[in-house]
Residue, then its C-alpha position, 0 to 999 in steps of 0.5 A: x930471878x928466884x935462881x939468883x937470889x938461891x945463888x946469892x943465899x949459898x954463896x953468902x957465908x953468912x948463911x952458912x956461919x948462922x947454920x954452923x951456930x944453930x948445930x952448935x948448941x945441940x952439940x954441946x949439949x950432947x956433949x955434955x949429955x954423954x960425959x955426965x953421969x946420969x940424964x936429966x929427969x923425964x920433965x926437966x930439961x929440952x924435950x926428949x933429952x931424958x930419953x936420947x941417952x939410951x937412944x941416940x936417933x932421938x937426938x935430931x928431935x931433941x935438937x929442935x927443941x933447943x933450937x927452936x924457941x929462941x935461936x931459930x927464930x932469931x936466925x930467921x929474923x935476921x934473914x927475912x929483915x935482910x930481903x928487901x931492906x938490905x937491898x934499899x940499905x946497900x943502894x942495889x934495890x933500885x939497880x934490881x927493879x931497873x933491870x928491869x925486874x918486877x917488884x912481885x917477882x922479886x919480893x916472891x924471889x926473895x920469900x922463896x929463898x928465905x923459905x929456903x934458908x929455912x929448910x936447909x937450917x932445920x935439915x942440916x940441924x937434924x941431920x947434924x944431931x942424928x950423926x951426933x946422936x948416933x955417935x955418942x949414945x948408940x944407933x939404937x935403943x936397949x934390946x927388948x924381952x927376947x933380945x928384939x930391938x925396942x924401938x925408940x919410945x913414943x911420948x906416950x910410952x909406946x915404941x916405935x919402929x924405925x919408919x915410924x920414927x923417921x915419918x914422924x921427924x920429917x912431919x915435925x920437920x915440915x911443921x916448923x918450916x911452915x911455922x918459921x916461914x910464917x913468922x918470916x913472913x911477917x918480918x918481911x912485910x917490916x922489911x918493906x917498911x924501911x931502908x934498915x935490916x936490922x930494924x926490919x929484923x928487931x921489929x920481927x924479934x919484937x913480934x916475937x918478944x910479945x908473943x912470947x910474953x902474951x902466952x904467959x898472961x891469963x889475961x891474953x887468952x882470947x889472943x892466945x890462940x891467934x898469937x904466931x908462936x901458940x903453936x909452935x911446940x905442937x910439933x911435939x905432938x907428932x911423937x905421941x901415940x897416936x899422934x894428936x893432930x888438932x894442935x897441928x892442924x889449927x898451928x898449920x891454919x894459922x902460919x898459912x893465915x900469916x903467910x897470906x896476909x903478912x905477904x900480901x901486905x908487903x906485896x900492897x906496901x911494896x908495889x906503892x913504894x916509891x924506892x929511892x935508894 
């Protein structure tokens, strides 16, 4: 089952067309970024934008900073809203569980393959924005005293080795898969609650909206902290020196927190439902 529906996701062009609009966004602000006269001010602007400029390999963690408050989240949704209620819309969820196919099997086959479509969006984002990175602003930072590479240059001012750099992309890269698969999971859970989709897929945009919204609020600092989109920026903290893990390791905690609980209630929803269509 979990190979089906993987078969399904990459044949969906769909997939794909989301993707492509996700690399978009990085590229045309690298474009503009390499036909202006001078970079945005360290401050101003998405992450890391200041220093991609004179070095190209940060690119892939600017791109992530573009992409991730808004438009991935928004692709996410639209995926997860689609695994089970876009099944009951299209009247082939009843033919899957007739086959026969156990409702834990396919609801399990379904997370896993947006989990998939998570991971395949954020590695093509980044391997994407690194050839582009490379392209238009050099493979490399300015040589150092002495003509020796610089490495590229932390948030705190530190330099960076090549491997570091890379160890720390792909453990930004693992923190917002887990962070994006959270939030998918609650927009599963709303998947089994209706026959539509694109219901499924607002309400998760909702969560979204209101977290976002409670973040900004004094008066919603005891929930701060519970919200699913509190620590989503803390994959920053990986490009500190040293790296700050305290926000890392509660955000990790609390996308495993909504993973567990947000499956296991579409699980217990979706095990009762009685499906019709």
């Amino acid at each position: 089952m979990i190979a089906v529906e993987l078969r399904k996701l990459v044949l969906r062009p769909r997939m794909w067309v989301s993707i492509g609009l996700l690399c978009l966004l990085p590229a045309i602000v690298a474009v503009f970024l390499a036909t202006a006269d001078f970079p945005p001010p360290p401050g101003q602007g998405g992450a890391f934008l200041s220093a991609v400029v004179s070095d190209g390999t940060l690119y892939p963690a600017a791109a992530l900073a573009l992409v991730l408050p808004l438009f991935l989240p928004i692709a996410v949704a639209v995926f997860a809203g689609d695994a089970i209620a876009g099944e009951a819309a299209g009247g082939t969820l009843r033919y899957l569980l007739v086959r026969p196919v156990g409702r834990t099997r396919l609801l399990t086959a379904k997370m896993l393959a947006v989990a998939v479509y998570v991971t395949a969006a954020i590695a093509i984002v980044v391997l994407t924005s690194l050839a582009i990175g490379v392209l238009l602003f050099g493979a490399g930072p300015q040589a150092g005293a002495g003509g020796q590479p610089a490495g590229a240059v932390s948030l705190s001012g530190a330099s960076l080795s090549s491997s570091s750099l890379g160890l720390r992309l792909l453990g930004a890269v693992t923190y917002i898969v887990v962070s994006m698969v959270g939030f998918a999971a609650i927009t599963v859970f709303l998947s089994t609650l209706t026959d539509s989709a694109l219901g499924a897929a607002l309400g998760g945009l909702a969560v979204l909206i209101t977290s976002s919204v409670l973040e900004t609020l004094d008066a919603a600092a005891p929930a701060k902290p519970y919200l699913p989109t509190h620590y989503w920026l803390s994959w920053i903290d990986f490009f500190r020196d040293p790296v700050l893990w305290r926000n890392i390791d509660h955000g990790l905690l609390l996308q495993a927190g909504y993973i567990v609980v947000f499956f296991g209630a579409a699980w217990a929803n979706f095990a009762t439902r009685d499906v019709t269509s």
